[in-house]
TILOBA-308069 format. One record per residue (C-alpha): residue number from 1; x, y, z. Coordinates in nm, 4 decimals, decimal comma. Each point is the difference from the previous one (the first is absolute). Layout:
BEGIN
     n          x          y          z
   NUM          X          Y          Z
...
This chain:
BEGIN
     n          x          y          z
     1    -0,5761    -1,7156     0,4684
     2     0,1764    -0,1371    -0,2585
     3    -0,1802    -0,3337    -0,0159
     4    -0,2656     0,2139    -0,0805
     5     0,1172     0,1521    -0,2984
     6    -0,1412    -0,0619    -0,3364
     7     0,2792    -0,2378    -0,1809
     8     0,2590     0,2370    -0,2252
     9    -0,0391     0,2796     0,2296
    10     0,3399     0,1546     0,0831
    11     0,2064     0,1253     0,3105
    12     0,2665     0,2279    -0,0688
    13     0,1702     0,0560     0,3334
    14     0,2367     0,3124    -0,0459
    15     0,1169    -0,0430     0,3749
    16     0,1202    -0,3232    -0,0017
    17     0,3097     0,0962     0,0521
    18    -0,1029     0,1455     0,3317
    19    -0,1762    -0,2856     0,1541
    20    -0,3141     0,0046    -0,2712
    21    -0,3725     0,0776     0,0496
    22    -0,1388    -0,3393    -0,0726
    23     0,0659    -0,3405     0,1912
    24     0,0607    -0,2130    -0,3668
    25     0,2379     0,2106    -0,1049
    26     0,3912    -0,0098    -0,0263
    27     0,2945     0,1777    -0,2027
    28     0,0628    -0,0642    -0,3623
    29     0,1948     0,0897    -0,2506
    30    -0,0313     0,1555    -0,3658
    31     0,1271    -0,3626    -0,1325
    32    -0,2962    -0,1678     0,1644
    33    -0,2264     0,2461     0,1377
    34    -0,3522    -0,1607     0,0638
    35    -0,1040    -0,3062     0,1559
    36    -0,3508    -0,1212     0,0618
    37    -0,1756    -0,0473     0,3890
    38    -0,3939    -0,0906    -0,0649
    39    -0,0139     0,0504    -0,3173
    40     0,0973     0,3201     0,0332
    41     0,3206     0,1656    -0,1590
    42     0,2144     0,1865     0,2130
    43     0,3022     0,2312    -0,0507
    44     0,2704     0,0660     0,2253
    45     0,2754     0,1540    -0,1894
    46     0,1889     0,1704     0,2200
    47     0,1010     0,3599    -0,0263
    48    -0,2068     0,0697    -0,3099
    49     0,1405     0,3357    -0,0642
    50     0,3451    -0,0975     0,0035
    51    -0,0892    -0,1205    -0,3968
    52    -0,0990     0,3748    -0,0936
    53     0,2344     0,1960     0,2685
    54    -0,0160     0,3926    -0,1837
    55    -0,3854    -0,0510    -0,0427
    56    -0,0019    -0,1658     0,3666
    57     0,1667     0,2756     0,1661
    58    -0,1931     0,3144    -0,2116
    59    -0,3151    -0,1895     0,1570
    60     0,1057    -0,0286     0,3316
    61     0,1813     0,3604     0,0148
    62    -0,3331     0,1975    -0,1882
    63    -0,2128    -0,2143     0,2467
    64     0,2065     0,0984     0,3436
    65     0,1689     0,3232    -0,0775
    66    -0,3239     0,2017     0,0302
    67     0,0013    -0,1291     0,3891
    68     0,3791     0,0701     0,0639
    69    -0,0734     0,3399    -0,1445
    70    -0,2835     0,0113     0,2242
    71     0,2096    -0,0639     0,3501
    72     0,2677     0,2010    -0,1233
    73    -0,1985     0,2666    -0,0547
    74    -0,2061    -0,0237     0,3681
    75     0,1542    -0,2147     0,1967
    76    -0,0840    -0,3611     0,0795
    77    -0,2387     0,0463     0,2666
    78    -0,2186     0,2879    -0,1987
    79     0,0682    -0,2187    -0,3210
    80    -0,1858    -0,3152     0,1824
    81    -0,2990     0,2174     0,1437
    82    -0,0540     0,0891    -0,3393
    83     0,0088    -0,2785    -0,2470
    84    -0,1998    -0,3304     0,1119
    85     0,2369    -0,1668    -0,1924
    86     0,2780     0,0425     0,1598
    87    -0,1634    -0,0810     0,3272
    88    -0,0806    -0,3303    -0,1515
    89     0,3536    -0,1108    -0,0907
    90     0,1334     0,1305     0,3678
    91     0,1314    -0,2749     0,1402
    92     0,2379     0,0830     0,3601
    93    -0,0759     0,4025     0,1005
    94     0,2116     0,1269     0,2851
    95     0,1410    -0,3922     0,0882
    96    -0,3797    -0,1448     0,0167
    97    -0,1397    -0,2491    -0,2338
    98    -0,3466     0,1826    -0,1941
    99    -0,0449    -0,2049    -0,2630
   100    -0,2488    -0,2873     0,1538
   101     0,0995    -0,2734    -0,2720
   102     0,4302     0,0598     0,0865
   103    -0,1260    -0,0195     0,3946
   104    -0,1709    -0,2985    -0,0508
   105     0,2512    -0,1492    -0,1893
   106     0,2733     0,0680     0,1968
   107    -0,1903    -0,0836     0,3489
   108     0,0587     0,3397     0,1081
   109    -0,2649     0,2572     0,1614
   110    -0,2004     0,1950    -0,2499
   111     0,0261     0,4054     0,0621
   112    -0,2611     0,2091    -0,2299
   113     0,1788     0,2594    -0,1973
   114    -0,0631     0,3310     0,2423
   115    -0,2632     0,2583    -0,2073
């Protein structure tokens, strides 16, 4: 795929640090933070929001509080029937793996999340 991209495009990878999403890419750092595969510029600075940490953390506490508030409002099981979501980011329920992609990658047996 990225052969394929038109020359100058850019890949930002923002989970690098946690294996990365694309096969060309590898950690940087803010002192040299972009290296060309293909013609194509990539970036692979790792933990990106450790340069802004206050602004980091108000995004990542307005963006998850709302689901915390959620569960500890109904519970985790009444909190997953009710917000797609959160069935989406479920990875192990009750010690089985329901996440397909963490089954797969771990070689262990896929278990759909019970409705």
């Amino acid at each position: 795929m990225v052969r394929a991209m038109d020359a100058g495009s850019v890949i930002l990878d923002v989970a690098v640090d946690q294996g990365g999403c694309v096969e060309t890419i590898h950690p940087t750092t803010h002192a040299d933070p972009t290296y060309v595969v293909h013609d194509v510029i990539h970036y692979g600075v790792t933990n990106m929001p450790g340069a802004v940490p206050r602004t980091a953390t108000f995004a990542l506490t307005n963006t998850t509080l709302p689901y915390v508030e959620k569960i500890a409002a109904i519970g985790v099981e009444a909190a997953v029937a009710a917000d797609e979501s959160l069935v989406q980011g479920a990875n192990i329920w009750r010690g089985s793996v329901v996440h397909p992609g963490v089954a797969e990658s771990l070689d262990l047996p896929h278990t759909p999340l019970p409705k």
